[in-house]
Each structure stands twice: as C-alpha cells, then as structure tokens.
C-alpha atoms as one frame of an Amber mdcrd trajectory, in Angstrom:
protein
   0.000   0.000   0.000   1.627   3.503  -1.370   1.963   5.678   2.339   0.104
   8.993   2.097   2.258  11.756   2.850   1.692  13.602   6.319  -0.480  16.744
   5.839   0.149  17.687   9.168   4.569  17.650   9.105   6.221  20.607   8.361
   7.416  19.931   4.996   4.940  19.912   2.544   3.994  16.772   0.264   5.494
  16.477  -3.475   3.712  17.376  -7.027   3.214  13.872  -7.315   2.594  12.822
  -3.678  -0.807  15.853  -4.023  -1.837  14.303  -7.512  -2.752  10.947  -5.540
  -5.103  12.848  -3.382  -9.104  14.630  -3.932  -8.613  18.053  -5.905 -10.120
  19.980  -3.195  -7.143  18.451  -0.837  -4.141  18.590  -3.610  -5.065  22.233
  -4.387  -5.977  24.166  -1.011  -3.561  26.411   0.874  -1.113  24.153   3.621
   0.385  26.336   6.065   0.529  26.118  10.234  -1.601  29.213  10.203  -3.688
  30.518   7.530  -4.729  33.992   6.448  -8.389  34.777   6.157  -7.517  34.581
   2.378  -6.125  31.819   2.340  -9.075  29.794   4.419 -11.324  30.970   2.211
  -9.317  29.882  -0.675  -9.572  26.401   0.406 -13.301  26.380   1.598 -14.250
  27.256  -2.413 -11.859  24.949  -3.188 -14.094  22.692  -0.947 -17.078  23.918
  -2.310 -16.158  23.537  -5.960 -14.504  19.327  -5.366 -18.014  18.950  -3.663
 -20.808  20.285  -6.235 -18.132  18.614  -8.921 -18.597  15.299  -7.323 -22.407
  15.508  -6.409 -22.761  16.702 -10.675 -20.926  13.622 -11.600 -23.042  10.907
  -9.320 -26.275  12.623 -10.546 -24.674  11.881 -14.261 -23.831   8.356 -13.115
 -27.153   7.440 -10.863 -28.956   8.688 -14.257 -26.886   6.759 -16.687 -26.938
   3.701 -14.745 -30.688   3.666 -14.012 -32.222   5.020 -17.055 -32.179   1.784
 -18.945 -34.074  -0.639 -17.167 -36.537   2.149 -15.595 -37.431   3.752 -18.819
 -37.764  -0.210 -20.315 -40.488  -0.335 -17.402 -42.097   2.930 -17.905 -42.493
   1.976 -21.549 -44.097  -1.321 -21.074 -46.701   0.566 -17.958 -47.752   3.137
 -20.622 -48.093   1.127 -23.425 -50.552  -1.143 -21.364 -52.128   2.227 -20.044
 -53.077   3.328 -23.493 -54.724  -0.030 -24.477 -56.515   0.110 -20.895 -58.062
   3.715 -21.912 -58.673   2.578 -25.660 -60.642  -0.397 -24.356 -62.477   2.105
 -22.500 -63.375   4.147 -24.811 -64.658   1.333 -26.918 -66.908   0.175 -24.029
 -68.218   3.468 -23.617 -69.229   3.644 -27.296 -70.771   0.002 -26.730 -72.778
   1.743 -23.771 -73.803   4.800 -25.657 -75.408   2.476 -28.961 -77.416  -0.092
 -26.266 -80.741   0.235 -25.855 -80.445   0.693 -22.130 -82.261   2.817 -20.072
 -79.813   5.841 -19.445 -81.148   9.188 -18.257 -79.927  11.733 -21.098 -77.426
  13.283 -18.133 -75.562   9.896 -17.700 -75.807   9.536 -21.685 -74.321  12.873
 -21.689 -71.392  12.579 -18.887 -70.385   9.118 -20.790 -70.079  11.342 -24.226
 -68.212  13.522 -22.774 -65.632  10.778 -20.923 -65.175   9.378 -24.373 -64.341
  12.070 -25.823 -61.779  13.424 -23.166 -60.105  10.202 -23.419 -60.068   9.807
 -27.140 -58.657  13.209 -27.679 -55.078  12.108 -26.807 -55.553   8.914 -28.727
 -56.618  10.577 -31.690 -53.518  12.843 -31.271 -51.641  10.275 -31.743 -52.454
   9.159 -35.141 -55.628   6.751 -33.785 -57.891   7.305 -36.550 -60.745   4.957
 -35.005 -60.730   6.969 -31.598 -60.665  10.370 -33.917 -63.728   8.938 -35.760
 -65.443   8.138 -32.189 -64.735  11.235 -30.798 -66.080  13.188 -34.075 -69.425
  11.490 -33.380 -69.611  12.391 -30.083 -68.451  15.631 -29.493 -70.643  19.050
 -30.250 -67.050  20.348 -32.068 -64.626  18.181 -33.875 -61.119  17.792 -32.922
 -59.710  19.981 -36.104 -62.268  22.605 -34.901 -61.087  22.314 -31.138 -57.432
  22.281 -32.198 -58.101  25.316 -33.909 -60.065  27.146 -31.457 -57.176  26.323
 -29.141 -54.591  27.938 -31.275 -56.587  30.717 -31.923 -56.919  31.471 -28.266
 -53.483  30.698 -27.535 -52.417  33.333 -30.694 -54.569  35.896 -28.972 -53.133
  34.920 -24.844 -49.482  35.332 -26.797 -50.510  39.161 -28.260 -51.981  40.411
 -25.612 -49.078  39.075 -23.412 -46.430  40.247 -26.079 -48.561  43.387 -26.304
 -47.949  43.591 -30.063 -48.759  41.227 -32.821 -47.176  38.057 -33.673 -44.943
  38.304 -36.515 -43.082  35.839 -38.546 -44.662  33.190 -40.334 -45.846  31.099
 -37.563 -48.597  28.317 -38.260 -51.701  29.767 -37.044 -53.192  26.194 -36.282
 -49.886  24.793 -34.644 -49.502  26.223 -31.014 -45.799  24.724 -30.808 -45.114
  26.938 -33.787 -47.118  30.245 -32.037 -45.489  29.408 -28.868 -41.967  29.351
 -30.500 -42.318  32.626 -32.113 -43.892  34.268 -28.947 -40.811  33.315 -27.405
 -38.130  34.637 -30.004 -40.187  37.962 -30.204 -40.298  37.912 -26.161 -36.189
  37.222 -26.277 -35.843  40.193 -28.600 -37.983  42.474 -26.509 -35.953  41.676
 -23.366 -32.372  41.756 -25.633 -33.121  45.541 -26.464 -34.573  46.125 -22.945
 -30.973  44.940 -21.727 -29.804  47.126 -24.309 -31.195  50.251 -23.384 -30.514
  49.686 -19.686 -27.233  49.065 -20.489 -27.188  52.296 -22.443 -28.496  54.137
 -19.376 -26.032  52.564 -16.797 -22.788  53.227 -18.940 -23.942  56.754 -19.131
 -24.423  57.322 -15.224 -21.220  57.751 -13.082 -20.261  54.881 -11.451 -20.218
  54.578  -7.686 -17.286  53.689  -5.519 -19.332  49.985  -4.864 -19.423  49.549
  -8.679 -15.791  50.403  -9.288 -14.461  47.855  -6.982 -17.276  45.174  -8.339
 -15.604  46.139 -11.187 -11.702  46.290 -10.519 -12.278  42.696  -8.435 -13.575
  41.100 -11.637 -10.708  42.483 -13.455  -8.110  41.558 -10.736  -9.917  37.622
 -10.600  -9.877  37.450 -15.275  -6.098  38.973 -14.781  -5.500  35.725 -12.153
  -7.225  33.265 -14.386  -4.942  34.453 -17.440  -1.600  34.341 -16.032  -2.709
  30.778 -14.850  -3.678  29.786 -18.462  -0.251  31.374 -19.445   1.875  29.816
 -17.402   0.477  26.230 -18.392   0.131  27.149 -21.956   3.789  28.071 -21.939
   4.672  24.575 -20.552   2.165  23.274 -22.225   3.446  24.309 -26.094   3.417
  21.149 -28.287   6.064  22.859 -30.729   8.254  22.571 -28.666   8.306  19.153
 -27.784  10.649  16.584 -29.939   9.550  13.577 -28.649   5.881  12.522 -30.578
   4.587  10.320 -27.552   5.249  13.423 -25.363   3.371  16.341 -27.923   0.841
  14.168 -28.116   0.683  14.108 -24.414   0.512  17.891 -24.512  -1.952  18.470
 -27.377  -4.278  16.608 -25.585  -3.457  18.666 -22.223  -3.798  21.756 -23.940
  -7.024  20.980 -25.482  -8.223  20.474 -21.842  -6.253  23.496 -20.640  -8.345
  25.157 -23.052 -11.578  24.218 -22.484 -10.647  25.215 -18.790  -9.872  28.420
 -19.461 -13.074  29.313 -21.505 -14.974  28.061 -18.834 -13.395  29.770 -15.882
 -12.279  26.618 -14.713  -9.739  27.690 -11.981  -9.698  24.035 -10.661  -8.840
  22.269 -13.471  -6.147  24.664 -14.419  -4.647  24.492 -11.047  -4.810  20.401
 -11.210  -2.923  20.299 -15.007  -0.130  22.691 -13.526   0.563  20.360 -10.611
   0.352  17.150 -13.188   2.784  18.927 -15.311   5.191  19.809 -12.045   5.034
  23.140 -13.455   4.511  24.848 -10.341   5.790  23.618  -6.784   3.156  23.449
  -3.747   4.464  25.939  -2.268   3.721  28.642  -4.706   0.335  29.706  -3.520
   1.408  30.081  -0.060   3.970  32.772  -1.188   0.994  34.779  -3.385  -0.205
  37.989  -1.387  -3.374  38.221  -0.107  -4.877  40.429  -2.440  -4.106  37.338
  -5.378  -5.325  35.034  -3.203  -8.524  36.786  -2.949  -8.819  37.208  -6.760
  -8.257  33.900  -7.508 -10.940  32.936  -4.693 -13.695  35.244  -6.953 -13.151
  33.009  -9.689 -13.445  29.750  -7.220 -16.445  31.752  -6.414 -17.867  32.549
  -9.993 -17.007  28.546  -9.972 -19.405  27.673  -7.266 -22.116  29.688  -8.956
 -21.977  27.693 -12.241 -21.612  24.488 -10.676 -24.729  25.138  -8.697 -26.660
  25.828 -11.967 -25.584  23.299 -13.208 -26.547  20.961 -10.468 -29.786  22.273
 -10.567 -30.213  21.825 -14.383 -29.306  18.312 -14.393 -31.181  17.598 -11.759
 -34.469  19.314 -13.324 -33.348  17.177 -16.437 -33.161  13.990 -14.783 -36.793
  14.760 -13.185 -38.339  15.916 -16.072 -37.001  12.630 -18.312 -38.400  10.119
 -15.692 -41.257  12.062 -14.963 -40.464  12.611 -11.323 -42.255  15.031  -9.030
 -40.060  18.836  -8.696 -39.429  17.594  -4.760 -37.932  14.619  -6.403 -34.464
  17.010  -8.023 -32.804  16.921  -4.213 -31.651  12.809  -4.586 -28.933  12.438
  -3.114 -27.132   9.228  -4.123 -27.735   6.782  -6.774 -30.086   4.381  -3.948
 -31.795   7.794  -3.242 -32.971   8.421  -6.813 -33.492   4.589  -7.385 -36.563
   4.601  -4.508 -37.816   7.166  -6.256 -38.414   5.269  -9.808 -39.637   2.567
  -7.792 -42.418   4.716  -6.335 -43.178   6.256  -9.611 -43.603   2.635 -10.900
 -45.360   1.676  -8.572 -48.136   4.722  -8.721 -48.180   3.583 -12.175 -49.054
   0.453 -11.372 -51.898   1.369  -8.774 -53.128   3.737 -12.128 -53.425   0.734
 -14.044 -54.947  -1.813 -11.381 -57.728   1.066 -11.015 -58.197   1.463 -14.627
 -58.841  -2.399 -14.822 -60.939  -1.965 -12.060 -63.003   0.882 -13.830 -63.431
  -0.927 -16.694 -64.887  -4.276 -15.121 -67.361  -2.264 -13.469 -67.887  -0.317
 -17.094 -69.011  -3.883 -18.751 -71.214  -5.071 -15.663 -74.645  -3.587 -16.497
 -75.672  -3.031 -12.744 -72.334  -1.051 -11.639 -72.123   0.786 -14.474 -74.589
   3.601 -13.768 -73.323   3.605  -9.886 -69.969   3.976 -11.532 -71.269   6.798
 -13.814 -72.616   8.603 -10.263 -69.033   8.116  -8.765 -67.345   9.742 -11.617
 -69.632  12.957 -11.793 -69.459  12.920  -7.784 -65.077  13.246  -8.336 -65.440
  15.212 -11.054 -67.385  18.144  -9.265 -64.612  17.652  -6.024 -61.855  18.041
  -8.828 -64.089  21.376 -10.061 -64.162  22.573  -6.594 -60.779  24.557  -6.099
 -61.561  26.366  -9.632 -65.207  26.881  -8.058 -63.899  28.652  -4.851 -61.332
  30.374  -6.428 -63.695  31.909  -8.785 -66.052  32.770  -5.926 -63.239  34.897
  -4.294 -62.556  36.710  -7.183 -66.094  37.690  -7.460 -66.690  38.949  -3.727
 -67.048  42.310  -3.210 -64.346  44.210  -1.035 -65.510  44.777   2.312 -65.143
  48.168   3.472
C-alpha cells in the first residue's frame, strides 16, 4: 500500500505525492496558520470538489438507471393506453345499447369518451378520432383550432404587439416558439437600453471595486492559463509520444480556461510539475482573494448546473419537482420505484373501472361516482372563482 504523505509535518507533500489525493485536498492552501484569504481559498476549493462530485453521481445514478426504468415505464404506458382505448370502446358500446340511461348519464359518458379519445386521436388513432367526431358538439380539427386561436390571442396580448413571422396559425408549438423569439428580442433591447443608461451614469465607488475585483480575478485566471500554456506548447516538444501528451493537455487546458475553470487549471499545472506546492502560499493576499472570486464565480456555475441536471433527470423520468434533491444513486433509485409503482396502482384502477364499465348493474353507480369526483376536482376552480367575485368589504 503507497503511504500517504503527512499533511500535518512541516514539509509539505510532493507534485506527485498531491496528484494521488481529492482536488479539493491537492489544491488548497497548507500552512501552520492561515490567512483569512487563504481559508477561504480552500473552503471554495471545498465547495467547488463537492458540487463537482455531487454533478458527476447525478450523471452516473442517471446513466446507470435510465435503462431498465425507462424499459419499465415503456411497457406501464403502453398497457395504459390499451386500458383507456378499451375504454373508450366500451363506452361507445354503452352509448349504442338500448339501455335505459337518463340523457345526463348519456351525456357525462359522451363527454368521458371524448376526453379520453382526444389524446388517442392525437396520436395518429384514426378509429378513436372517428369516435370522438361522433360524439363531441365540435370536432377535434375545430377544437385544435379554437385552441390555437386562443393561444395566438393569450401570446398578443401578453407580447402586447402582434405576432410576426410566419408562424402556423393552427400549430400552437409553432405560435409558442415565435412568442418566445419575439419575447427574447424584446428583453435583448430592454438589456440594451438599460445598459445604455447605466454606462452613461457615473459609477459609484461599490461599482468600481465590483468592477476592478472582476478584473483583478480574469487577470489571475490568465496568467494561470499562461503559465500552463507556456509549458504546455506542443512545438516545442521533440519527442511525438510526449506532444501528443501535450496536445491533448492543452485541449483540456483550453476548455478550462473558456470556462473559468480555476480548478482544473490548477490540477494540469501540478500534473505537469510546473509549479511547486508551495507557490500559492507565497501569493499575497490580495491574489489570493482574486483567484478565490473566480473559485467563487465557480461555485455559482456548478450550482446551476446541479440544478439543471437535476431538473433534467426529473423531467425525463417524470419525477415530481421535490424529487431534483436525490442524493445518491439508492436515493434516486426509490424514487423510480415509487413512480412505478403509482403507475401500477393507475393501471390496477383502470382495470378496475373498466370491469365495473361492462357489468350492467355497476355501471350507472360507476357513472354517479365519476360525476361525484369530477365536481370535487371542479371545486378549487369553483372557490377560487367565488373569491374573485366577492365584493371588497369596506
């Protein structure tokens, strides 16, 4: 077993004794007693190794999960969309008997079979498009056109301007898309014009020293770059094996460097032995604390990014929003589970539902249910409605 070097003895560990360790331990600050700078220093450099870490499980947990779960999910939906088809078909066998329904339950089980063969028909189900035609007051082309037609006037009244470009008036993807490029412009010359405004006002002390500490921090990051780029130069290599070496170091140096990536640059100089550990202990404070507001512009993406990928991974298996806080790859794996199994319940319901559909006696009590949880479903929308119209009291 290789010993790990002593990070508590007075002389400090090699290049290549660092290398072996975390990047938030290789990289901080060693010293007997640190300078507010330099603790900071190391608690980004904390910060950063941690959200880095936590970004690359989530990839991982995703990777390794998404196979098998969205196998599952596949096979539950597929099974739910015959379930609701074979519905609908039952409910058309109700509607042409001869049995005695009042003309409110023949009207509540027209309008069930047309909310479920909507999506159906949607989907390219000409049969369920054919049903729903003959039961519905307003066909689907008509309703698919009344709904873009109210979502082109929602967009231009909240654009305050008409649409322009040549949008599909019947497609609301296409309205929807154009809203949004018109709404991008609108805010792009709002930044404009504020940015106009600002650059003509005199700055205040607070804004000047934003300002000079973003310069100091992009002044830190460059002679960082430049000092590995200058032991990084593949020209000047003679050995092939070893230019190739550095190519492909530069490349990453690189990609570093565009992304503020104060880590990574830090990590290639020590792999290269380009810089001893000591070297950050003899910086001053004030280049400490510039390179610490690029750690810190660090955190910031990394945390966006976090919280992207985790909004990704919810949105792709369909996971509730409280779901994005998993923490490990068993965490996330519960959670597909439950989703599964409320799937499941779904379908074991449906089944149920349609039994009782095909059973002449529980089909009317069923009918009663159904208008009972629809109006408890209508409720909220009922209240909310009824606030709105209260008058004020004085």
């Amino acid at each position: 077993m290789k010993p790990q070097p002593d990070l508590f003895a007075q002389t400090l560990p090699t290049a290549q004794d660092l290398l072996a360790l975390p990047a938030a331990e290789a990289l901080k600050i060693r010293d007997v007693k640190l300078t507010p700078a330099q603790a900071r220093f190391n608690r980004l450099l904390a910060r950063v190794d941690g959200l880095a870490q936590r970004l690359a499980a989530t990839r991982a947990s995703a990777d390794a999960l998404r196979p098998a779960h969205m196998a599952a999910l596949a096979a539950l939906q597929a099974q739910h969309l015959a379930l609701v088809r074979q519905m609908v078909v039952e409910l058309h066998a109700r509607l042409q008997r001869k049995a005695a329904l009042t003309a409110a339950q023949k009207r509540m089980a027209a309008e069930m079979l047309c909310t479920l063969s909507a999506p159906l028909a949607a989907k390219g189900d000409a049969e369920m498009a054919a049903l729903h035609d003959q039961y519905s007051p307003q066909s689907l082309l008509a309703k698919q056109q009344a709904d873009a037609a109210e979502m082109h006037a929602m967009l231009e009244d909240m654009l305050g301007q008409p649409l322009q470009g040549k949008a599909d008036a019947d497609d609301p993807d296409a309205l929807l898309r154009e809203a949004l490029r018109q709404m991008e412009e609108k805010s792009a010359a709002a930044r404009e014009k504020r940015e106009a405004r600002k650059a003509r006002r005199p700055k205040s002390a607070r804004q000047q020293q934003a300002e000079q500490t973003q310069h100091d921090a992009q002044t830190a990051l460059r002679t960082v770059f430049r000092q590995l780029a200058s032991a990084l130069h593949p020209d000047r290599e003679q050995d092939p094996a070893e230019r190739q070496r550095k190519t492909a170091l530069m490349s990453e140096a690189n990609a570093a460097y565009a992304a503020r990536d104060l880590t990574t640059l830090l990590r290639l100089q020590l792999q290269l032995a380009s810089t001893d550990p000591e070297a950050v202990l003899r910086l001053a404070d004030d280049k400490i604390n510039a390179l610490a507001v690029v750690l810190k512009d660090q955190v910031s993406a990394l945390e966006r990014d976090l919280e992207h990928l985790q909004q990704q991974v919810c949105q792709e298996f369909e996971l509730p929003p409280h779901a994005a806080n998993f923490a490990s790859a068993e965490h996330l794996a519960r959670y597909l589970v439950q989703a599964r199994e409320e799937r499941e319940e779904d379908l074991a319901l449906m089944t149920t539902d349609l039994q009782r559909v095909q059973d002449d006696a529980e089909f009317k009590r069923w009918l009663k249910e159904q208008k009972a949880l629809s109006q408890l479903e209508q409720l909220p929308d009922l209240m909310a409605e009824l606030v709105r119209g209260a008058p004020r009291r004085r």
